[in-house]
BALOBA-1460 file (C-alpha; in Angstrom, 3 decimals):
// residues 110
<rec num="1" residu="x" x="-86.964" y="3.088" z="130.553"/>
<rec num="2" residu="x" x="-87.436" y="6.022" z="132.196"/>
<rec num="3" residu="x" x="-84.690" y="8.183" z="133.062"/>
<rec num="4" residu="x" x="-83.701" y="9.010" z="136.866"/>
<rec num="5" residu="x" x="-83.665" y="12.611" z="138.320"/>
<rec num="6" residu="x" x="-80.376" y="13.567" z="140.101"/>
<rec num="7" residu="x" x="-80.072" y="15.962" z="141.738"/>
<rec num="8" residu="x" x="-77.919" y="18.487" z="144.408"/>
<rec num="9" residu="x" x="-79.329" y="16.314" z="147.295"/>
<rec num="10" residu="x" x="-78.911" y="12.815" z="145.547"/>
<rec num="11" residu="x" x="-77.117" y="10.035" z="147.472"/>
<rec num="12" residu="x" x="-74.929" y="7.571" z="146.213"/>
<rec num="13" residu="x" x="-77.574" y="4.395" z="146.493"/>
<rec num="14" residu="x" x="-79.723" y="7.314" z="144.153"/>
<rec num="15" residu="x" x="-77.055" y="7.087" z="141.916"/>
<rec num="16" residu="x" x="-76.236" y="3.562" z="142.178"/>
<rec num="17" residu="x" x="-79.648" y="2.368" z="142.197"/>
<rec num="18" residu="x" x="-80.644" y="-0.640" z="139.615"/>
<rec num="19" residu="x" x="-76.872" y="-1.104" z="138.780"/>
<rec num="20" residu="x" x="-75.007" y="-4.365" z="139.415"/>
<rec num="21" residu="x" x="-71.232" y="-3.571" z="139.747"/>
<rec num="22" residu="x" x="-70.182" y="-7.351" z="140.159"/>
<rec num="23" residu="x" x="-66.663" y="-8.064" z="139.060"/>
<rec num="24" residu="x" x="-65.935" y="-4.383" z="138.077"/>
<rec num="25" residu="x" x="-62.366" y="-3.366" z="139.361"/>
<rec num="26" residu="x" x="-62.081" y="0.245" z="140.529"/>
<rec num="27" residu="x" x="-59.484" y="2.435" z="142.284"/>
<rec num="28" residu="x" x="-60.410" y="5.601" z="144.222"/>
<rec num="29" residu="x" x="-57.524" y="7.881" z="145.102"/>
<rec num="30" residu="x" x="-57.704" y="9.953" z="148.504"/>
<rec num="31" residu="x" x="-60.768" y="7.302" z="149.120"/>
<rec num="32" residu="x" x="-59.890" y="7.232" z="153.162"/>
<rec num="33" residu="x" x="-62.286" y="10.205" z="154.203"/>
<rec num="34" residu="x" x="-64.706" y="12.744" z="152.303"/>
<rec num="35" residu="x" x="-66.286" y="12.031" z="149.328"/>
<rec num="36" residu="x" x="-63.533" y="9.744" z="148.447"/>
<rec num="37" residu="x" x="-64.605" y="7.508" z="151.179"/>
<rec num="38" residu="x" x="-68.793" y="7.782" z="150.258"/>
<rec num="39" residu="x" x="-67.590" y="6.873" z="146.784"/>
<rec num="40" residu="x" x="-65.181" y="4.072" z="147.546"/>
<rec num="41" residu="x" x="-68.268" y="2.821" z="149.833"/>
<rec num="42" residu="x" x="-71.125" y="3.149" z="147.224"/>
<rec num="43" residu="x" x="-68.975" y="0.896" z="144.559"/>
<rec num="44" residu="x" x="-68.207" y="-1.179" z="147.227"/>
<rec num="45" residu="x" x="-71.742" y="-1.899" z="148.247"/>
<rec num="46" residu="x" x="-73.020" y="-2.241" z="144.795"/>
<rec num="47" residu="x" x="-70.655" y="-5.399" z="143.745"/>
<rec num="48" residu="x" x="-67.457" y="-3.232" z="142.668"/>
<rec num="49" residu="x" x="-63.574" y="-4.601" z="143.501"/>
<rec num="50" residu="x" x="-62.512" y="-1.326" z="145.232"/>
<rec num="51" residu="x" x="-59.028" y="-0.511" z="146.093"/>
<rec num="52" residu="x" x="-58.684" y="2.514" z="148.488"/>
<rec num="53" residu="x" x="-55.806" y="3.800" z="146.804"/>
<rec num="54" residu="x" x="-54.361" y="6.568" z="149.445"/>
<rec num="55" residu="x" x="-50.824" y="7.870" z="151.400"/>
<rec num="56" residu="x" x="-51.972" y="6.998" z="154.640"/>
<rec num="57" residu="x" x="-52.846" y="3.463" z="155.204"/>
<rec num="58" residu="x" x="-53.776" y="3.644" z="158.689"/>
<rec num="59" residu="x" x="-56.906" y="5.830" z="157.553"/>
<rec num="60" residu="x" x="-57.059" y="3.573" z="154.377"/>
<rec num="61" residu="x" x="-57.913" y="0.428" z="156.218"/>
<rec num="62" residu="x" x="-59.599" y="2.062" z="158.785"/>
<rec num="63" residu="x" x="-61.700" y="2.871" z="155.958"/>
<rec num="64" residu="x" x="-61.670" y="-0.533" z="154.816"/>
<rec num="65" residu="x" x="-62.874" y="-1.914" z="157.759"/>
<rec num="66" residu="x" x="-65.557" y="0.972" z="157.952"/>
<rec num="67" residu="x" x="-67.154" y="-0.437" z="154.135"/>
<rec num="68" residu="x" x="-66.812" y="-3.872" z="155.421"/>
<rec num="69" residu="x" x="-68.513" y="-3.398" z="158.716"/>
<rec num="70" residu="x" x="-71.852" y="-1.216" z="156.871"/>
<rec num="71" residu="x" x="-71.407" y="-3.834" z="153.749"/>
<rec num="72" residu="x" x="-69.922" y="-7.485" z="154.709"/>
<rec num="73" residu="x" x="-70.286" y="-8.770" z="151.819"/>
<rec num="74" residu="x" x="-68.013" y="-5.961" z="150.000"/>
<rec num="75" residu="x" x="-64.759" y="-6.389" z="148.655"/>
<rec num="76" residu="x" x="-62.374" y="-3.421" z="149.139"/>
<rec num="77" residu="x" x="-58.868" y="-3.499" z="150.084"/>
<rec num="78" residu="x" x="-56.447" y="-0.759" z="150.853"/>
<rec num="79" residu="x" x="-53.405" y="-0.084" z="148.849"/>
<rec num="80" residu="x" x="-50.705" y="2.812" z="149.706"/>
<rec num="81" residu="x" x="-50.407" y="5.411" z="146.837"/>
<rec num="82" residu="x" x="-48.653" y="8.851" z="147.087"/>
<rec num="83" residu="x" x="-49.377" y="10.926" z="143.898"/>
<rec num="84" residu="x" x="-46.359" y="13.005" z="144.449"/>
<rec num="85" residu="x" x="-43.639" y="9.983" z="144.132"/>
<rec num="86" residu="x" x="-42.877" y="8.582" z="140.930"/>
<rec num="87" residu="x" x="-41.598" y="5.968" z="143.296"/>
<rec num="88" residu="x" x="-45.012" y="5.356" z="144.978"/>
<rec num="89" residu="x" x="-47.256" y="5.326" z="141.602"/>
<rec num="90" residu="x" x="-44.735" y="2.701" z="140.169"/>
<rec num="91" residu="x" x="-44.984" y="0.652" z="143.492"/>
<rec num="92" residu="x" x="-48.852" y="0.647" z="143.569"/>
<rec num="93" residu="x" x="-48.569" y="-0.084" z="139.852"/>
<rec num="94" residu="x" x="-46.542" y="-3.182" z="140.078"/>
<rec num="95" residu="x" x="-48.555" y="-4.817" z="142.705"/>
<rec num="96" residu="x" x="-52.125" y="-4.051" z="141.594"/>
<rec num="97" residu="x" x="-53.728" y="-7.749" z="141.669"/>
<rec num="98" residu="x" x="-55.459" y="-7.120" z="138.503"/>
<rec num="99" residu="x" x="-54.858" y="-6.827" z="134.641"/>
<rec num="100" residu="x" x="-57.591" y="-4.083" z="133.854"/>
<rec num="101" residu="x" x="-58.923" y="-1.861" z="135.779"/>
<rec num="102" residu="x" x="-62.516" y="-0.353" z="134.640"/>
<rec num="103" residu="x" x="-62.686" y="2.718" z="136.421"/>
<rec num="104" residu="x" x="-60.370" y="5.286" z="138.198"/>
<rec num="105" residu="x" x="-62.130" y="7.619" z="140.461"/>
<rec num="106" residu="x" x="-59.442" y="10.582" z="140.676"/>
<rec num="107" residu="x" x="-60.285" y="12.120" z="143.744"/>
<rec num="108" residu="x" x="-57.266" y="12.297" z="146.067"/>
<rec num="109" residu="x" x="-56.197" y="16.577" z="146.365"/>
<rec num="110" residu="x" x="-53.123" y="18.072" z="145.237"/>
């Protein structure tokens, strides 16, 4: 198997390309604009469970229905998360609609 080349001016379906995603639960923080959203999308389109885990959830499900109108088929959901409450994390903790989750994208700014 030869190995891709990534580069500077790869996209996301370069980087995605050839891998199946299905049933793979992921969270992206700050995933309602930016390269938040792109990534969010990308997992999305490639099979992924995506929560678009952000304080705003106007934006989030905006972006929601952004993925779901390029990708139909995707499965992404927003979910309100504010990294600076305690309160929030806990909240978006408790009512996470999985058991495991297989990747956390850690994008959202400080």
């Amino acid at each position: 198997m030869s190995k891709k080349k990534l580069g500077s001016r790869s996209s996301t379906q370069d980087v995605l390309q050839g891998i199946n995603l299905n049933g793979k639960n992921m969270i992206v923080t700050g995933a309602n604009t930016g390269i938040g959203y792109e990534t969010a999308r990308a997992l999305a389109a490639s099979g992924a469970n995506v929560i678009l885990a952000c304080r705003d959830q106007g934006k989030a499900q905006e972006a929601v229905e952004k993925i779901l109108k390029k990708h139909p088929a995707a499965k992404a959901v927003a979910m309100p998360l504010d990294l600076a409450s305690v309160k929030s994390i806990q909240a978006f903790a408790e009512a996470l609609p999985w058991e495991t989750i297989d990747v956390l994208v850690c994008n959202a700014g400080v």
